[in-house]
C-alpha positions as CSV (number, residue, x, y, z in Angstrom):
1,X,-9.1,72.0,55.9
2,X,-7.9,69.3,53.7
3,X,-6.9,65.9,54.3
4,X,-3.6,65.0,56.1
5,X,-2.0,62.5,53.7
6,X,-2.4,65.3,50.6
7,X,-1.0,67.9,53.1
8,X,1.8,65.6,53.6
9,X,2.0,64.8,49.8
10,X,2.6,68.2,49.0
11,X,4.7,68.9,51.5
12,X,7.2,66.2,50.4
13,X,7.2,67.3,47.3
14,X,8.8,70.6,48.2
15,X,10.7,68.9,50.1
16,X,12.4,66.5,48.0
17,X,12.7,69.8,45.3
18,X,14.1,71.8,48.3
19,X,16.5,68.9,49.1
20,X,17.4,68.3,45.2
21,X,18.5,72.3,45.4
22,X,20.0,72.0,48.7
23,X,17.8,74.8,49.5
24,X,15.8,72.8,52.6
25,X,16.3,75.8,55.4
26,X,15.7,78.7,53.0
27,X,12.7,77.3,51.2
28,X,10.9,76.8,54.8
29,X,12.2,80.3,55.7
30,X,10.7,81.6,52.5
31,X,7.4,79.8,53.0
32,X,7.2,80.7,56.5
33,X,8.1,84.3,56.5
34,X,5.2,84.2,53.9
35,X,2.4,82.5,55.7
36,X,3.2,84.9,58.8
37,X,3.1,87.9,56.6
38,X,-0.5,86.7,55.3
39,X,-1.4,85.7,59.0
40,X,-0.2,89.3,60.1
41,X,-1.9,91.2,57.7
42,X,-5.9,90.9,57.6
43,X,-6.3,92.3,54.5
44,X,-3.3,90.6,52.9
45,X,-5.0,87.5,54.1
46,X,-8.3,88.0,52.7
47,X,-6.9,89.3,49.4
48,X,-5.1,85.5,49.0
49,X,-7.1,83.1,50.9
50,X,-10.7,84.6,50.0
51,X,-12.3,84.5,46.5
52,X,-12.6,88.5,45.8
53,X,-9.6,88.4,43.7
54,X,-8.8,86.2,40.8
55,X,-6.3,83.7,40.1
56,X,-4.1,85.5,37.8
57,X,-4.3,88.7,40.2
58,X,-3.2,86.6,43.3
59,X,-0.6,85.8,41.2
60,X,0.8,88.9,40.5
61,X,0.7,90.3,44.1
62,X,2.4,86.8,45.1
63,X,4.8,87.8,42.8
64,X,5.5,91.1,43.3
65,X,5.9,90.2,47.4
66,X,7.9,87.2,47.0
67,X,10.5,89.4,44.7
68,X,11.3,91.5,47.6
69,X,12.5,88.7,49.1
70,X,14.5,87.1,46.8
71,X,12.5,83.9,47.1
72,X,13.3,80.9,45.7
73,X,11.5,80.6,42.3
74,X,10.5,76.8,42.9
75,X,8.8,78.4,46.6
76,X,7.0,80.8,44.0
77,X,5.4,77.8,41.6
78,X,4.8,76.0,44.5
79,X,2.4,78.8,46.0
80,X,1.0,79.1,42.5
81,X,0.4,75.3,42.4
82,X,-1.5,75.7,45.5
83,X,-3.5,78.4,44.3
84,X,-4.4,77.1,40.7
85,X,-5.6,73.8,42.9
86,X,-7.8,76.0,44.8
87,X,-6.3,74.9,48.2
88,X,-4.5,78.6,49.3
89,X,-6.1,78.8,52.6
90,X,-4.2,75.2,53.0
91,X,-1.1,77.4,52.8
92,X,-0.3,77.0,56.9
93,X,-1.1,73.2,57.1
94,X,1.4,72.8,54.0
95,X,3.8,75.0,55.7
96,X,3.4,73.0,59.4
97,X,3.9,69.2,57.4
98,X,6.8,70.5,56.1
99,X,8.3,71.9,59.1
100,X,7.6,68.6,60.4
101,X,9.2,66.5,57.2
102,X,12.0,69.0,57.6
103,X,13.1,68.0,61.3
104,X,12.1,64.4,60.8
105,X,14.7,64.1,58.0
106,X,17.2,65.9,60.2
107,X,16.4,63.7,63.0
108,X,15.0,66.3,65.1
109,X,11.9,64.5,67.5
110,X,8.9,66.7,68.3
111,X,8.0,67.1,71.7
112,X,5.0,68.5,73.1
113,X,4.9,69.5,76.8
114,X,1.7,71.1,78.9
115,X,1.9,73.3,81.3
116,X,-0.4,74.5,83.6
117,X,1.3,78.3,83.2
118,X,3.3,78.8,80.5
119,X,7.0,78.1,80.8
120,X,9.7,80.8,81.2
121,X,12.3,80.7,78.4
122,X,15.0,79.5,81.0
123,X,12.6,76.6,81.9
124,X,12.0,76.1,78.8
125,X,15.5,75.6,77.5
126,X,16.6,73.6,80.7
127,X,13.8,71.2,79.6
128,X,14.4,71.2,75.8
129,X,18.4,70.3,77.3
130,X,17.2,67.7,79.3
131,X,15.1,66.0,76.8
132,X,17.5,66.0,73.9
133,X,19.8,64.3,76.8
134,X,17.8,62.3,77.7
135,X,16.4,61.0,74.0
136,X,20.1,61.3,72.9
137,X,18.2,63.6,70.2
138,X,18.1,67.2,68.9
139,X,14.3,67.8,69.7
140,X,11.9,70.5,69.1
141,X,9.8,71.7,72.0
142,X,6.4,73.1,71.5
143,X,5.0,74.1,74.9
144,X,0.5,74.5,75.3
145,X,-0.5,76.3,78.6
146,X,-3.4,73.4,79.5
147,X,-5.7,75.0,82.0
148,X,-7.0,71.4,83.2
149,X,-3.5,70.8,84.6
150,X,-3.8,72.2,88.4
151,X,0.8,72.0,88.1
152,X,3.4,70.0,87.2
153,X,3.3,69.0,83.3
154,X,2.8,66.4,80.3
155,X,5.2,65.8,77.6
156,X,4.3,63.8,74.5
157,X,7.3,62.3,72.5
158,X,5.8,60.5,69.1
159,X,2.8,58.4,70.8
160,X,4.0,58.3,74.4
161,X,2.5,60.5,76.9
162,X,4.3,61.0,80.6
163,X,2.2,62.7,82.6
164,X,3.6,64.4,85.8
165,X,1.1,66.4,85.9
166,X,-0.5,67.4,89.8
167,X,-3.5,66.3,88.5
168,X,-2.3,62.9,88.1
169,X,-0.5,62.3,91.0
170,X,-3.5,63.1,93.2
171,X,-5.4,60.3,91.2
172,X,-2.4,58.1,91.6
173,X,-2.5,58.6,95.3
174,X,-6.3,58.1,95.6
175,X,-6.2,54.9,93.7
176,X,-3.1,53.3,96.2
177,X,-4.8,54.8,99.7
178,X,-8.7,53.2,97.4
179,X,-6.1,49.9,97.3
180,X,-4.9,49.6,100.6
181,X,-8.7,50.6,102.3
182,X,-10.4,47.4,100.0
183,X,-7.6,44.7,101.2
């Protein structure tokens, strides 16, 4: 793991390149498609993030997959400046900051919500709905199943957290009938 302001350092760099190409959406396909292929394939993994192979070889294999794809070139030397810096197994938290630098420049807010089960798609998209409604925002919802929460849910927008969780109602309602017993 490396630190978060080099993560993000990196990741605006491809950015701003992406956004000098006007390439922003097909340069985070690119780099996604390729973190999930090394995330879905053990060995494909290994081979890139461990240290069995050299440099140069990584290289080549990163080269021969990414021309399947049609990839970008400037995707390409990024993934090889990653890996001549010794940071590949960085190659997810670079992909996640610029996912995030991505909707941030579109003005798309991240919002977290916890469930206690996790939420059916039609929940889900009701919720996303009224959210974006309600932040007069296009939003991105990332859902967590939290097994602490009994029901009900938490959604965190930036720094604010508004809890409607069960959980939190029944400690709400102790603390007013706690109240009303002391006066």
């Amino acid at each position: 793991m490396i630190k978060a302001g080099l993560t993000k350092r990196y990741a605006k760099a491809l950015l701003e390149l992406a956004q000098a190409k006007q390439q922003q959406a097909a340069f985070g396909r690119v780099l996604q498609d390729f973190v999930e292929m090394l995330q879905q394939n053990e060995e494909l993994g290994q081979m890139i993030y461990g240290k069995l192979m050299s440099t140069s070889d990584k290289k080549k294999l990163i080269s021969q997959l990414l021309a399947k794809d049609d990839a970008p070139q400037e995707i390409q030397n990024f993934i090889f400046l990653v890996l001549d810096k010794g940071r590949e197994a960085s190659l997810p938290e670079f992909l996640a900051a610029y996912l995030d630098l991505c909707d941030e420049a579109d003005g798309v807010r991240q919002v977290l919500v916890h469930t206690a089960v996790p939420l059916a798609e039609k929940e889900a998209a009701a919720l996303e709905q009224a959210l974006a409604a309600k932040l007069n925002a296009k939003i991105r919802l990332k859902a967590q199943v939290d097994k602490n929460l009994i029901g009900g849910l938490k959604v965190q927008i930036d720094d604010t957290v508004y809890d409607a969780s069960l959980s939190q109602q029944l400690r709400a309602l102790k603390d007013s009938l706690t109240l009303e017993d002391e006066q």
